[in-house]
C-alpha positions in Angstrom: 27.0 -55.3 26.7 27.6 -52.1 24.6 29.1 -54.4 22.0 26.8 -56.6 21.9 24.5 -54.0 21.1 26.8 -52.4 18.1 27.0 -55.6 16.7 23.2 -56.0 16.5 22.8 -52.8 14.7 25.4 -53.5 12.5 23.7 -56.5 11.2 20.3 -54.4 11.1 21.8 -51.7 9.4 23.2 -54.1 6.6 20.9 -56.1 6.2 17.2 -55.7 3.9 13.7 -56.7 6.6 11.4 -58.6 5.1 8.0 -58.1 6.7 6.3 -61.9 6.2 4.2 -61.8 8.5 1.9 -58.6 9.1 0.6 -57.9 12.4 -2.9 -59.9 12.7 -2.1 -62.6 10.3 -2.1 -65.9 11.1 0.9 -68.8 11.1 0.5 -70.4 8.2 0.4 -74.1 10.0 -1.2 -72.7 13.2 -3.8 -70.6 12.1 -4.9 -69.9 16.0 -1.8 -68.2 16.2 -2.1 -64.4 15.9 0.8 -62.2 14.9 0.4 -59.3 17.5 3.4 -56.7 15.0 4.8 -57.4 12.4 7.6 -60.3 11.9 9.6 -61.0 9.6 13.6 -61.4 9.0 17.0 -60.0 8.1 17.8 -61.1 4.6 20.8 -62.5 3.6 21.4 -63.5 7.3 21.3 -66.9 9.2 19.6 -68.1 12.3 19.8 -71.3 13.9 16.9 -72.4 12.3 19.1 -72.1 9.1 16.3 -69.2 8.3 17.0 -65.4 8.8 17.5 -64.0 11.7 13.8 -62.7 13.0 12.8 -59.6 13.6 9.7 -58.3 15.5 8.7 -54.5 14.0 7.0 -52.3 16.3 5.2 -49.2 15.9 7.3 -46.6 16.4 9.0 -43.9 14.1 12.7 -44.6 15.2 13.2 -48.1 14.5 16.1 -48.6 16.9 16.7 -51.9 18.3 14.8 -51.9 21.8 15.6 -55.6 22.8 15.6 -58.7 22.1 14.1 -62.1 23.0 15.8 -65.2 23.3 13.6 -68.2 23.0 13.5 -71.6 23.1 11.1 -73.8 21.2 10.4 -77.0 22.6 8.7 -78.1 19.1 11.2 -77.6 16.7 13.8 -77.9 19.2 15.4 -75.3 18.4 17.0 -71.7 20.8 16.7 -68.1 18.8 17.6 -64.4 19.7 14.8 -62.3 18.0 15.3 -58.6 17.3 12.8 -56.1 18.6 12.8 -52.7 16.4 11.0 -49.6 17.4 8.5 -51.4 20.0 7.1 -49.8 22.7 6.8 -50.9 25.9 3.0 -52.6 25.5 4.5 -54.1 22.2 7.1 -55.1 23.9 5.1 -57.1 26.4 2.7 -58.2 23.7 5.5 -60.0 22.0 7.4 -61.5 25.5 3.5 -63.3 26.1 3.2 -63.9 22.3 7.0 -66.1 22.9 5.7 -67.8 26.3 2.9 -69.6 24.9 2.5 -73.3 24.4 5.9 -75.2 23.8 7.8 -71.7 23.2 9.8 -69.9 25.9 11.5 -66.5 25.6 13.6 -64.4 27.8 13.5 -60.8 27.4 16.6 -58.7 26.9 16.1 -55.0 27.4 18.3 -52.4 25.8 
């Protein structure tokens, strides 16, 4: 699992995070849906959405990678791993609700 771990903050480390979504805002097609950190992506990377791989930002100083969530979304059909940086543990558990709600599903992987 070490490796695993390496490899993630490899790709963190050369990759730019864009920040689309600020904590509070709203999904632009489901404007019910409140953002509870910030979320965004790793430029220049791919997901299997064919987007960037996603990131969820926490609040910490040391943005070190804490987790991550794989998640399944029964909508778009579609399975993810999302990165969690510098979260703590409530913002950790803000985002594992946040990704098991309505037709998405997430497991949690701690670090």
């Amino acid at each position: 699992m070490t490796e695993f771990w390496e490899a993630m903050e490899t790709l963190v480390a050369a990759s730019r995070l864009v920040i689309d979504r600020p904590k509070g805002s709203r999904h632009p097609r489901y404007p019910e849906i409140v953002y509870p950190l910030d979320y965004g992506f790793l430029e220049g990377t791919t997901a299997m959405d064919g987007g960037g791989v996603d990131v969820w930002r926490g609040s910490l100083r040391d943005q070190t990678i804490v987790g991550a969530l794989c998640t399944i979304d029964l909508v778009k059909k579609d399975v993810e791993v999302k990165i969690l940086l510098g979260c703590t543990p409530d913002e950790i558990a803000a985002v594992h609700a946040f990704c098991n709600t309505g037709p998405m599903k997430g497991a949690l992987l701690r670090r």
